[in-house]
N, C-alpha and C positions, 0 to 999 in steps of 0.2 A: 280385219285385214285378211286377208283370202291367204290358202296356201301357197300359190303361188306367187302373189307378192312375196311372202318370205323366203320364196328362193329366187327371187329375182336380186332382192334387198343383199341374200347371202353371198349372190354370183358378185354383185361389184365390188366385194372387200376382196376378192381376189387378187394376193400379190404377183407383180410380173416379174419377181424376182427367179431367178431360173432353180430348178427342182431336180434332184437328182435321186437317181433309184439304184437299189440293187436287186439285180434280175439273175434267176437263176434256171437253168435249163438242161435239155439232153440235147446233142447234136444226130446228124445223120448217122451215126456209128452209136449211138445210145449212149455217148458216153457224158458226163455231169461237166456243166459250163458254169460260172459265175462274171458278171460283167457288173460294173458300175458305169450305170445308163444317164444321158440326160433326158429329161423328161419335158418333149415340146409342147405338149398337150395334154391336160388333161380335165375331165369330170367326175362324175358320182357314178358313171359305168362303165368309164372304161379312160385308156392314154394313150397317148402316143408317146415311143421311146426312140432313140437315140443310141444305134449299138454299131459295134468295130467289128459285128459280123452278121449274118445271112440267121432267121428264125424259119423255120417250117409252117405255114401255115396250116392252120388245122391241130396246131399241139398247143400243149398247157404246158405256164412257167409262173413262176413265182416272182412276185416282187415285195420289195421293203422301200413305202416314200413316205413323208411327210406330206401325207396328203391331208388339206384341211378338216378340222375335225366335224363341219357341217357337211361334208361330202361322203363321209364315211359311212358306212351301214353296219360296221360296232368297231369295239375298241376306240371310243371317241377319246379317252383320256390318255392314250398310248403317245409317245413322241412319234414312233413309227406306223404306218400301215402295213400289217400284211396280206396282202391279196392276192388267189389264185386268177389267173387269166389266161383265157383262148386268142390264139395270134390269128389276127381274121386277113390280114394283110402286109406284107412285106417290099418296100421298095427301096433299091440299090441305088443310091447318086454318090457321083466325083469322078474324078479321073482316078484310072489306074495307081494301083499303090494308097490311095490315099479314098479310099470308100467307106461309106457310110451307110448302115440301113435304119430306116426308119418303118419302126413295125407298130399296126395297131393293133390295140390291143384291148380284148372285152372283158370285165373282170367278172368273177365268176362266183367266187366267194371266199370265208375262209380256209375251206378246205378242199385237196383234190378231191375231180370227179370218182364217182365209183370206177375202178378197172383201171386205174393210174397206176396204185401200186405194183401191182401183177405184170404191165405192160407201160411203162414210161412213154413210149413212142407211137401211141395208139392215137388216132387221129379223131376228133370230137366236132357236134357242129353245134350251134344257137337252137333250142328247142322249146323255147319262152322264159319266161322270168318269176324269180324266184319269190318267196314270202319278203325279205329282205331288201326286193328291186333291184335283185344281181340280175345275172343272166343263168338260166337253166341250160347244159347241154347235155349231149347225148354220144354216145360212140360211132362213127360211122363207118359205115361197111364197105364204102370206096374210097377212093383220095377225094382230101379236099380239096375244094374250088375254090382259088383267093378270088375275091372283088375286081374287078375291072379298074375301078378308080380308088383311089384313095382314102381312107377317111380320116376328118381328124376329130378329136376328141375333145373339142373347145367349148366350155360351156359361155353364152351369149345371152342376154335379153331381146325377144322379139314380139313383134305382136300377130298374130293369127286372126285372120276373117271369114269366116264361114260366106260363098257367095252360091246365088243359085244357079242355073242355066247360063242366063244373060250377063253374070255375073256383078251383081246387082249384092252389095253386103245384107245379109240378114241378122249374123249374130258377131261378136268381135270378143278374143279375151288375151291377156299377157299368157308369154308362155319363156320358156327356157331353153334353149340348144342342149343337148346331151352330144350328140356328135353331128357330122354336116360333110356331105362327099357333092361334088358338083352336082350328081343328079338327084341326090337327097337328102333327108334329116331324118334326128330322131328328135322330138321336142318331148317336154311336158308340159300341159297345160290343164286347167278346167273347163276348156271349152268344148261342150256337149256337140258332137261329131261321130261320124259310123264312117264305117269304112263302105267308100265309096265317092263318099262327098270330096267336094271342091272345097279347096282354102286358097287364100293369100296370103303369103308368107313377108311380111315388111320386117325388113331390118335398116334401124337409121343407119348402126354404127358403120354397115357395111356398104351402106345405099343400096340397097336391092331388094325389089319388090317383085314375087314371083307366084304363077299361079304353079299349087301343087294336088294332088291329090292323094287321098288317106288311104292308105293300104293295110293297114293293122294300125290296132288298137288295144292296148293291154293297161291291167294296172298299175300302179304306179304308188310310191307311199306320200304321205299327208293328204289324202283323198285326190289326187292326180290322176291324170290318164297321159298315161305315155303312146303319142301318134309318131306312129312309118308315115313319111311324107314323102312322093316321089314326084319331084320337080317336072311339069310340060309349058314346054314353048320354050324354055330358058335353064340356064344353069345359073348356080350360084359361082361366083365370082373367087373362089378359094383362093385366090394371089391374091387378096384382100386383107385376108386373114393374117397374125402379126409377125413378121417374119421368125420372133423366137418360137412362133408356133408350129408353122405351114413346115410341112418336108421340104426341104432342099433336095 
């Protein structure tokens, strides 16, 4: 059985029962927040949360969930998780009085970055991944740039097809969603790909079949390779996705 059947196998015991976090932070004034979050989304790199205020993108926060213990990258025997994470995006819905943000979020690891202590409010960006399959960052010397679109954090089973020119299938393997914004994913797969190449991204659950193209390519643990896939011709369908997940 290949590794990535065992993360396909581990993605379906997935319960829908809703998740709740506590997230802790600095505001624009540096000064210390605590929230208990609900958590719409999530995987093995990152979540989407559910908060009664506005995150800074580009900053690091703490959270404590019971995230399952095959998604973890240690403390598997803990009731809690604790994980450090970069807010890569932030969006505001509801009416007045009564708003919600929903922020994503890349976990990072178990402890802050270097220059955290020193500077709480320093602004960090994604600069590869770690021994562990977190994400690696780095300090950044301008403000950051949140995403254009959304992402959510929902891990799926799909299948990937390597095609040529004419589009013509050459090679085919399961793979897994780590996150997924209309114009792209992050999967895991073992399917032998370079950046550059052409795939077809099928997913039953969602019904959408989409040609993408691999932009990065890193590695991934159980012998994985984690592909940037950036969707042409089509988006994916994220109003698809299960409403306890999708940002409202």
């Amino acid at each position: 059985m290949s590794a990535v059947t065992n993360i396909v196998d581990e993605t379906a015991k997935l319960d829908a029962v809703g998740m709740v976090a506590v997230v802790s932070g600095r505001d624009r004034n540096g000064e210390n927040w605590q929230e208990i979050s609900e958590v719409t989304s999530f995987s093995a790199t990152g979540a989407t949360i559910r908060l009664p205020r506005e995150c800074i993108t580009g900053r690091v926060i703490s959270l404590d969930l019971p995230l399952p213990a095959f998604l973890r990258a240690y403390d598997h025997d803990k009731e809690f998780y604790q994980v450090w994470g970069l807010v890569q995006n932030c969006h505001v819905s509801g009416a007045e009085g009564d708003c919600a943000s929903y922020v994503g979020i890349a976990f990072i690891g178990r402890s802050a970055p270097v220059g955290y202590k020193s500077d709480p409010c320093r602004s960090y960006r994604i600069c590869g991944v770690n021994d562990d399959g977190l994400w690696k960052v780095e300090p950044m010397k301008a403000s950051y740039k949140s995403r254009k679109e959304m992402r959510f954090w929902q891990s799926f089973e799909l299948y990937l097809a390597q095609v040529d020119s004419e589009r013509r299938t050459i090679t085919g393997a399961k793979a897994v969603a780590e996150n997924i914004s209309k114009g792209g994913a992050a999967v895991v797969s073992d399917l032998e790909v370079n950046v550059g190449d052409r795939v077809k991204f099928i997913s039953e659950e969602f019904d959408f079949s989409g040609l993408a193209v691999v932009c990065e390519r890193q590695s991934a643990k159980k012998d994985l390779t984690r592909l940037h896939l950036k969707f042409v011709e089509t988006q994916f369908p994220v109003e698809k996705l299960s409403r306890s997940t999708a940002a409202r």
